[in-house]
N, C-alpha and C positions, 0 to 999 in steps of 0.2 A: 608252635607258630600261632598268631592272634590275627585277626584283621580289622583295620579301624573300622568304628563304627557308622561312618559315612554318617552323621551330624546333616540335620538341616544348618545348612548357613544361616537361615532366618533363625532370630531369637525372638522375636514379637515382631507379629503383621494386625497393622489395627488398617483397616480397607485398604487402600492405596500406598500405603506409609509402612514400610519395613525396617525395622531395626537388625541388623546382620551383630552375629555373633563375634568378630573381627572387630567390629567397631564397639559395643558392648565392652568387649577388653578392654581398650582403649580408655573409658570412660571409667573401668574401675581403677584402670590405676591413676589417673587424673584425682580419681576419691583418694586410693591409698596416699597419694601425694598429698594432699590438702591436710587428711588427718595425719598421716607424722607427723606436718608439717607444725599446726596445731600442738602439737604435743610436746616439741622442740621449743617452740616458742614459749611455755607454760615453763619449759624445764630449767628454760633460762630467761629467766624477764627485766633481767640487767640486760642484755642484749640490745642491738640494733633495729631488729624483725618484729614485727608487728603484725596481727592476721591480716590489716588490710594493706602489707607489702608482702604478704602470703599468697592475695587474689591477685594481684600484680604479677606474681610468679608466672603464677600458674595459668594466666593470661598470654604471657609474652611465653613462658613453655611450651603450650599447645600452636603457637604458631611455628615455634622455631622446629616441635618434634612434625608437626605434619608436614611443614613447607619442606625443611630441609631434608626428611627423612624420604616422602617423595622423591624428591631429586636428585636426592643420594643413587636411588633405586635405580632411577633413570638412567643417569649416567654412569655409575658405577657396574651397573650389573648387566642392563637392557637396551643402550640405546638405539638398536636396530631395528626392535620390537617395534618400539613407542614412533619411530621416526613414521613406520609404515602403519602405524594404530593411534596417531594421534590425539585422538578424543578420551581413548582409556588411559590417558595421564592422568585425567581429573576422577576416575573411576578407584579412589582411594577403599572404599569399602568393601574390592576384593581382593585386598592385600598388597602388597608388593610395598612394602617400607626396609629402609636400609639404618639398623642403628647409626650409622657411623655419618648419615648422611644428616640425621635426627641428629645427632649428638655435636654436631656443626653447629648447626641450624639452634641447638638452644644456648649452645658458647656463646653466638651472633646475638640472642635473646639476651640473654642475664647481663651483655655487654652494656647492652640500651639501658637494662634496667638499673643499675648500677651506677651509670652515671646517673641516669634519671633521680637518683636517693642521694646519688655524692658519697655512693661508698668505695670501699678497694672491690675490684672486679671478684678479686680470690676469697673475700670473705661472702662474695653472697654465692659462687661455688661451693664452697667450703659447707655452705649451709644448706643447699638441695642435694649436693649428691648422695645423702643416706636416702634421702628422700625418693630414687630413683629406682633401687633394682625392683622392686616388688614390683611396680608397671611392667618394666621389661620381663618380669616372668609371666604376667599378666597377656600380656603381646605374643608369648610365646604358646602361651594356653589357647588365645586364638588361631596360633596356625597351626595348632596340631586340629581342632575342631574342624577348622578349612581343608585339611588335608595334605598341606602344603610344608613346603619346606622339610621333605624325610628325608631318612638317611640312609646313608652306603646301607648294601648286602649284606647281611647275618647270617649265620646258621646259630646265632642265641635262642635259648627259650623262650624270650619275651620278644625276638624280632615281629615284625608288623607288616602284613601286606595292604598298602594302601591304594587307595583306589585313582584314576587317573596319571598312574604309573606303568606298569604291569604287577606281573606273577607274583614275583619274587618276596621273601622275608625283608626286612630292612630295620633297622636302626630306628626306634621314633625318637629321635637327636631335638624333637622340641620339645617332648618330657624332659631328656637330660637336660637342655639350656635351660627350660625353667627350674630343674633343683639348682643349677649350677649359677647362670646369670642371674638367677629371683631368689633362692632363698636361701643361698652360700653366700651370695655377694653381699643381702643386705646383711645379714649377720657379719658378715665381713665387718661393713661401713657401720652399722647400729652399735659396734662396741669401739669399734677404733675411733669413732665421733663421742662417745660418750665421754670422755676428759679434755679437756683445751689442750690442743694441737697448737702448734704452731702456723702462723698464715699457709694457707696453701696445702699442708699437708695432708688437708682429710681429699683435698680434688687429686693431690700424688695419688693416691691409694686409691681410688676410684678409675686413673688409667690404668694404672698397674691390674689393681683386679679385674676389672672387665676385660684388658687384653690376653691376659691369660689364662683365664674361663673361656673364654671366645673360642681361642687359637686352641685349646684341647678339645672344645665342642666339635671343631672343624673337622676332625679325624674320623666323625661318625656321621658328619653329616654329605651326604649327596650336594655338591658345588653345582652350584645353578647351571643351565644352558644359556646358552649364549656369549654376551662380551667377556669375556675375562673370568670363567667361573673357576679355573685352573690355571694358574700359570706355570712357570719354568721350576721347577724341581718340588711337583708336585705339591703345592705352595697354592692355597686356595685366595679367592679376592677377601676372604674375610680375616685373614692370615694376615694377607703382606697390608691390608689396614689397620689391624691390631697392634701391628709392631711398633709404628709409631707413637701408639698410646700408651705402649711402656716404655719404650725408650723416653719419651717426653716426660711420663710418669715417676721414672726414676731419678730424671735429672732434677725434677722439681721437686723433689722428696725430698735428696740433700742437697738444694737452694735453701728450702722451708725450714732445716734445720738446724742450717750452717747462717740462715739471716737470724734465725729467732736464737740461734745457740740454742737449741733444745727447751726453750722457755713457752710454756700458754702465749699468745698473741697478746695484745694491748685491747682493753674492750674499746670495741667499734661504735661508734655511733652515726646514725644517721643525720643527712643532710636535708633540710625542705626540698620537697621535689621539684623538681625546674617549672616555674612558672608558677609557683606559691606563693614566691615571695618572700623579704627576707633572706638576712645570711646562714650559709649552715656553716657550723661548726665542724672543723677537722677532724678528719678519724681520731679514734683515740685520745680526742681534746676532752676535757671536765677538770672537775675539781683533783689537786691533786692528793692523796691520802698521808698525813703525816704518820713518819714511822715511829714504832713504838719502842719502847724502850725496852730490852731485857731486861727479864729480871732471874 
């Protein structure tokens, strides 16, 4: 049996001014995000993506993961809490985000952004979600640090008695989510993205994987108190949320490869951003290549 190591929260206090380890996270995978992103764009520079439709991402990202993932939490998980604690809505720095609430919240994002380029919604999905898991295990390293978020009862070797629980061994289910959501997933996404997909396809696989890594994480993890942490047939709220992410996941998997007939997508090009000036040009408009002749 182990017991966490009870982590100061704080990661750097320079006088009055604390940086919390939770939010630290946060910030690296904002980094990991930038540099794949970086990387992707180098990999492919026929492409639509540009570094500075990179900081535009990651811009309209960080609003749609904090705003929605917030609210997610709220509603999703707490709203009784918060009704009677109103002030700790805005108290983001000691946790309480809800992927799925975040994962809204940056669909809503990339939506603005997308038009705002005059691209297909699907290909600029298509082009963050490898970009994603590494944060989310990132996010997860922060609540095992917090203390937060354990899991069901063990009698395992490695169970963990953590502190503002009780006694008991437990499951630390945010190691397993971050092997599983951070560095299964993006390995997942990192190879399945690396040849041309067809539209949509690389965002299929991103519901599909993330719902069910989620939904087997859920098995070990301790279901929150309060609104809805269990429902009916022992079906947790992060369960009956995932499902929809694969069932949508699958259906869009063979949409992606019954429009494209299993073919690479058509190269995407970007439009002047609204209020540039100027026409943009069509997805997939340029010159056309004449074919070559066997020989």
């Amino acid at each position: 049996m182990l017991v966490h190591p009870q982590f100061d929260p704080i990661a750097v206090a320079v006088g009055p001014l604390a940086v919390r380890w939770y939010g630290l996270m946060y910030l690296v995978g904002f980094a990991l995000f930038v540099l794949l992103g970086r990387r992707r764009i180098r990999a492919r520079p026929e492409g639509a993506f540009t570094s500075a439709m990179l900081d535009d991402m990651l811009f309209y990202g960080v609003l749609g993961v904090v705003l929605g993932g917030r609210l997610g939490h709220i509603l999703f998980y707490q709203p009784g809490y918060y009704l009677d604690h109103p002030l700790e809505v805005f108290a983001v720095w000691q946790g309480g985000m809800s992927f799925h609430g975040g994962f809204l919240g940056v669909i809503a994002a990339m939506a603005l952004l997308a038009r705002k380029y005059r691209l297909p919604w699907l290909a600029v999905t298509d082009f963050i979600a490898p970009l994603v898991p590494l944060g989310l295990g990132a996010g997860r390293i922060g609540n095992f640090i917090n203390g937060e978020l354990w899991g069901r009862p063990t009698d395992v070797p490695w169970g963990m008695v953590f502190p503002h629980v009780d006694d008991l061994a437990r499951h630390p289910s945010q190691l397993y989510e971050f092997a599983l959501e951070g560095l299964a997933f993006f390995l997942l996404m990192w190879i399945y993205s690396a040849k041309p997909r067809p539209t949509g396809a690389v965002s299929a696989v991103f519901l599909i994987g993330y719902g069910a890594f989620r939904s087997f994480a859920e098995f070990y993890r301790e279901p929150e108190d309060g609104f809805m942490g269990v429902l009916t047939l022992g079906v947790t709220m992060g369960q009956w949320l995932s499902l929809p992410m694969m069932g949508a996941g699958l259906a869009m998997l063979a949409w992606a490869y019954r429009a494209g007939r299993g073919m690479p997508p058509a190269p995407v090009r970007a439009g002047n951003p609204e209020g540039a000036g100027g026409s943009a040009p069509k997805a997939g408009s340029g010159p056309v290549p004449r074919p070559r002749k066997r020989k």
